[in-house]
Each structure stands twice: as C-alpha cells, then as structure tokens.
N, C-alpha and C positions, 0 to 999 in steps of 0.2 A: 510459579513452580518453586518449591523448595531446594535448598541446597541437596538433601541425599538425594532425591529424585535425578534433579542435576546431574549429579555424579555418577548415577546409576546409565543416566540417557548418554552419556557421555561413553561410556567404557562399551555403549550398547553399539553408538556407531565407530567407535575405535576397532571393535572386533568384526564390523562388516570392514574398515578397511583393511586388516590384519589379515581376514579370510583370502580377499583380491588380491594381497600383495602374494601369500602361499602360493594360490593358482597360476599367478605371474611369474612365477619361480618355476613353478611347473613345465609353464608353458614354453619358456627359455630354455631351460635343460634338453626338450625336446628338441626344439630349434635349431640349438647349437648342435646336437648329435644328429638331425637332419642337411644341415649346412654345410658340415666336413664330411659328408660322406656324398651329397648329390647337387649342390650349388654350386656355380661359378658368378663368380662378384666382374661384372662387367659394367663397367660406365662408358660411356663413350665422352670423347672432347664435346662434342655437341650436346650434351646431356647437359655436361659441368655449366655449357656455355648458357643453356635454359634456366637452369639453377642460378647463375647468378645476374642471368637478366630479372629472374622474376621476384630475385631477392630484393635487387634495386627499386624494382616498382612497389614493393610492399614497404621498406623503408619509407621512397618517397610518401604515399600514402600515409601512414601512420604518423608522418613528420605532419601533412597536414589537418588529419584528426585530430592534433596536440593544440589545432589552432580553431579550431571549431568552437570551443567553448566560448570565446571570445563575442560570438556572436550575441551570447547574452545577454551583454552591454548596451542593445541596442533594443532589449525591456520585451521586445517579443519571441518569446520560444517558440514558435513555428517558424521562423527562421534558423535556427537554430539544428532544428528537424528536419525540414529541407534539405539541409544540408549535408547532414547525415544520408540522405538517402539517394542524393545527386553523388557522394565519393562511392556508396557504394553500387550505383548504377555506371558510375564511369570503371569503377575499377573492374568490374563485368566485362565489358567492354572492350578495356586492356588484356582481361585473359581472354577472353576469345579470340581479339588477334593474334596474339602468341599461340594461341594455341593451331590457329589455322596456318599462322608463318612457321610452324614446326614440324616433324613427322609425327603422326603421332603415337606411332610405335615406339617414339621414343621414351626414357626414363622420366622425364617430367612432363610429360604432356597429361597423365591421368591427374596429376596435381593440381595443373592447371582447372580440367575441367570441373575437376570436387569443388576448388576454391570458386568455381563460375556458380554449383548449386548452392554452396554454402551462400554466396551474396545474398542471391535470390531468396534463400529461406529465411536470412535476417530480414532482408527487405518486407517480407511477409509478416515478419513478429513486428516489427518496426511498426507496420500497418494495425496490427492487431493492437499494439499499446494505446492508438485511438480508442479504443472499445472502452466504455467507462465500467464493466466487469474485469476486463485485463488490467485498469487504473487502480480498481477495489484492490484488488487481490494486492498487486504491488507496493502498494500502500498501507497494508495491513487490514484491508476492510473485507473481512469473511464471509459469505454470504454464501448457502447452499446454489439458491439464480448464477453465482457470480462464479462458482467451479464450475457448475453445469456448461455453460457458455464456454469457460474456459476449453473444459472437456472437449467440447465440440472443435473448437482451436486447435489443440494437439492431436485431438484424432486424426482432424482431416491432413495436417503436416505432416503426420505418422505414414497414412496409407502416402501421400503426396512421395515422400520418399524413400518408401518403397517402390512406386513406381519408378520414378526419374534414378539413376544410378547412372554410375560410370563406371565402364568395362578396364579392366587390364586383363589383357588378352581376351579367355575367354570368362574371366571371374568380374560378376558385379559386386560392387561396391555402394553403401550408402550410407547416408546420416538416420538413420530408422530409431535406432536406440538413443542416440545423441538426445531427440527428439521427446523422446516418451522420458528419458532418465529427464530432460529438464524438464518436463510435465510434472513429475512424480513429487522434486522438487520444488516446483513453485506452487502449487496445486494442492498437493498430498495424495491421501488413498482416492478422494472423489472424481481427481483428474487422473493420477496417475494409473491407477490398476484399472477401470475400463478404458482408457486410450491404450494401454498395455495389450488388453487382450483382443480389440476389435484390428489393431496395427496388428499384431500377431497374427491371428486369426486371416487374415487379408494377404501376410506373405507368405503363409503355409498353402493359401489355397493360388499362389502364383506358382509354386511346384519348383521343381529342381531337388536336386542333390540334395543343398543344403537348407532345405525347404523347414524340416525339423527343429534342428540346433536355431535355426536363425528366428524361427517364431517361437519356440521355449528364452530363448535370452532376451528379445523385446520384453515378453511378460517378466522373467525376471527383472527385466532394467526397473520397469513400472513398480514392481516394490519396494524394490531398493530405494529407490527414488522414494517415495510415499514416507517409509519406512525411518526415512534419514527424515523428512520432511517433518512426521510427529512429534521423534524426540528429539529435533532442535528448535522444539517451541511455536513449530505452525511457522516457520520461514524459512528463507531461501539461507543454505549454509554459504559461507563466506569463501571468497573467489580461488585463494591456493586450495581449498579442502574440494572445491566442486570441478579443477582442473586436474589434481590427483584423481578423485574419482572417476571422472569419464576416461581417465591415462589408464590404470587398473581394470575396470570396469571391458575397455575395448582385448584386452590379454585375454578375460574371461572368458570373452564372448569367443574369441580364435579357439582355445581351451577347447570348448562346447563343439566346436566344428571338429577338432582334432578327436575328440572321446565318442560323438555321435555320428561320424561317417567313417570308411574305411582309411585308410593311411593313403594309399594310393592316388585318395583323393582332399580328402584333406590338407595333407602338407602343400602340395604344388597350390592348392587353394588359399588357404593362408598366406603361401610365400610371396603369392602375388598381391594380395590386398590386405596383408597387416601393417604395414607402414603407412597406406592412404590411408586406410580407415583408422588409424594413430591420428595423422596428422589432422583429419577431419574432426574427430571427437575433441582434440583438445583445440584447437582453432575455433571451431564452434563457439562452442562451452564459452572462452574466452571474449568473442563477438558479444554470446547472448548475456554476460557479465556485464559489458560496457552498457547495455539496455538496463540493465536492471541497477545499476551505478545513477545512472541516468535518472531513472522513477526514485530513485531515493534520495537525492538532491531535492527533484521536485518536491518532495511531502516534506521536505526539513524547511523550503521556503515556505509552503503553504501554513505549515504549523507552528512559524514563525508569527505570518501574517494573523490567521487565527489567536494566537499568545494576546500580541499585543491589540486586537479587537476586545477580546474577552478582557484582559486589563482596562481598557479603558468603559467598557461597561459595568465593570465593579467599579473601578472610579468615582464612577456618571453617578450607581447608585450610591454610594457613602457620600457624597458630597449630597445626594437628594435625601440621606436619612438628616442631617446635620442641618438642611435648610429647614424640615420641618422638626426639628430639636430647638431650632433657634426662634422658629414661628409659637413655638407651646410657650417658650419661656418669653418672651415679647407679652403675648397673649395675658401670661399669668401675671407679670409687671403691671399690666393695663389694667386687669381685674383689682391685686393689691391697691393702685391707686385710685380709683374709681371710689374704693369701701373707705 
C-alpha cells in the first residue's frame, strides 16, 4: 500500500470515528435533558456492597491472568490455554454465585450476569481459535475457505446472542453487535456483512419494540467493522482504536433506538440497558483483544522458528555450491598435472 493511499485510508476511518463520536454527543444531550426532568439516581448500600465485591474478584482474577503467561516456560502451550479457560470457567462460576447470593433486582446483579455470558462467549472463541481457518486468518493467512468458516463462527455467535440476553427489568440486553463488529474486524466484508445480516435478520424476526433499530445497527456494526477492516490493510485495528469503537459504536446503537421508536419508549429503554450494554461492548472487545494478543505472539515465535530454518537451509546450500567449486578446481589441478 502506498503512502497517499495510506493517508487517504486513514482520514477514511478517522471520519467513521468522527461521525460516532457526533452521534454520541447527540445522544448525551438527549439523555441529559431526559435525566433532569424523569430520573432518580438511586443506589442502594447493598448495590455499592455488589459493586465492590465484584470489583475485588475481577482485580483478583486479572492479578492471576498476569501470571498465566508464565506457563510458557514449561514449552507446552496447551497448558498454557488450559488455563485460560479454567480462570474463565471459574470466574463463571464466581458470578453466578453472586449473583444467586444477591437480589436480583438489584443495581449490579444484571452485570453480573452479562459478565457470566460474556465468559462463556470467550470460552467459545477461545474454542474456536483451535480451528486451523480461525489460526489462517489470525496469522495473516487469507483464504476465501478460511472466512467462509469463519462466517460460519460469527453467524452462529451472532444469532447465539441474540438469543441468550439479560433482562433489566423488563429490557434485554446483549452482545449481538459486539459480536458481528469483531467479525467485520477480523474477517472483513466476507465475514463481516453476511454474519451482519443473517444475525439481523434473526432479531428482527424475534419481534419486539425494538425489533427494527436493533436489526438495522447489527447490519450496520457488520460494515463498519468490514469497512475499517479494508482500509487498515486486511487486519485487525489495534487494541485503544477497537475499544473506542465498540465505546462509540454502542451510543449509536442507543441513538438508533431513540430516532426509530417512540420516546415513551425508547428513553426508559435505553435508560435501562445503556450502561450494561457500555460495559459489555467494551469488556468484550477487551477479552477478545487479549485472544488475538495471544495469536500474535504465536506467529512472531513461529516465524521466528521458520527464519532461522530457512537460514540454515541457505547455509546448507552455499556451503554445497562451494563444495562442488572446490570439487571443479581439485578436478582441474588433477587434469593440469596428469598433461
């Protein structure tokens, strides 16, 4: 890719984040003129007391992923993965207790259970990067077979949740676009835009209120995603730029609820699930980052090992042109003396 080209792809996804950040302006002015005129900010002590039980278990955890890597050392990366998938099947585990030793009407109990489907969907990617077309792509190896499959991967996570959701009050909540926007991402247009519209497509015909907005901004996410995915060169964009976007990107999506249903319903609709579905998009994103952190380690040892294979096979040969350089002129001495 040329440097103007460069430059041009560059100002191209600058002004898709420019657009999301406007409509996030939007969306907040509304908010705020919605809040002081029909909100009351209530936490309860028991809430505060959820919130920082479940802070301490996320610290805890995270202190131990810091120690994970370690496992390396001991030359086999399936141990390694293992073990990744053992903290976050325990951490499961731990929110479900919480969340069943809670009310769960209360303020952090819907966090709780996002964070129990968010494990489980990593768990499932986690599974998925076995797949040696999930390994292609990651690694830069592009292959028409190798989105196809992928395709298939994000679709079925796409519809997956949509189904699976978590209620506040009477509003669901899910990682739907989360899902398709890293598609679009890792993938491009051949994952991204049909996982976009078949996950679309699937929650428009599950009905509801916001049955509309919420299958138009999948399809959207699926572009976007694609979109960003072409002009940064057929890869995945780098970890602040794709934690911003799904940040931006979920404001939209509330946006799209607020302009394509009535206010009546909208607002109270939003007010309940803009902060989980905040916290979901950028938690996500940030999980499915440490995966793909992960896959590119691997290919820097692999291409390492490769490196120094390939050297020693030039080697091998320059040393075998030089034995028979040395075999002609031997030969040719023998001749000379022989006449």
């Amino acid at each position: 890719m040329n440097k103007h080209k460069l430059i041009v792809n560059n100002i191209k996804i600058n002004a898709i984040f420019l657009v999301l950040l406007i409509l996030n302006i939007i969306l907040y002015a509304f908010l705020i003129r919605y809040y002081f005129t029909n909100y009351d900010f209530d936490i309860s002590l028991r809430s505060l007391s959820n919130i920082a039980t479940m802070i301490s278990a996320i610290i805890l955890f995270g202190f131990i992923s810091t120690r994970l890597p370690q496992f390396r050392k001991f030359g086999d990366s399936s141990i390694y993965e293992v073990s990744y998938l053992l903290l976050f099947g325990m951490l499961s585990i731990v929110i479900s207790y919480f969340n069943k030793s809670t009310n769960t009407e209360t303020f952090f109990a819907p966090y709780l259970e996002m964070f129990k489907i968010l494990s489980i969907m990593i768990i499932f990617t986690l599974i998925a990067t076995k797949i040696k077309s999930f390994k292609d792509i990651l690694n830069g190896k592009i292959t028409r077979r190798n989105q196809l499959i992928c395709l298939v991967i994000f679709t079925a996570l796409g519809c997956i949740a949509s189904k699976y959701h978590v209620y506040v009050g009477d509003t669901p909540a899910n990682v739907r676009c989360l899902i398709i926007m890293i598609g679009g991402l890792f993938g491009g247009p051949v994952v991204g835009i049909p996982s976009a519209i078949i996950s679309g497509g699937f929650r428009y015909i599950q009905g509801g209120v916001t049955a509309f907005p919420c299958a138009v901004t999948t399809v959207i996410a699926g572009i976007i995603g694609s979109l960003i995915y072409v002009w940064n060169g057929k890869k995945f964009i780098n970890n602040v730029p794709a934690v911003l976007l799904m940040f931006l990107f979920t404001g939209f999506e509330m946006l799209m609820i607020v302009m394509l249903t009535p206010d009546y319903i909208s607002f109270p609709f939003i007010t309940d699930i803009y902060p989980l579905m905040l916290f979901a998009s950028v938690i996500g994103m940030v999980l499915f980052l440490m995966i793909v952190r992960e896959g590119r380690i691997k290919k820097k040892e692999i291409s390492y090992e490769e490196l120094r294979f390939k050297e020693m096979e030039n080697s091998l040969y320059e040393l075998s042109e030089k034995v028979e350089e040395l075999e002609d002129e031997i030969e040719s001495l023998r001749n000379e003396d022989s006449d």
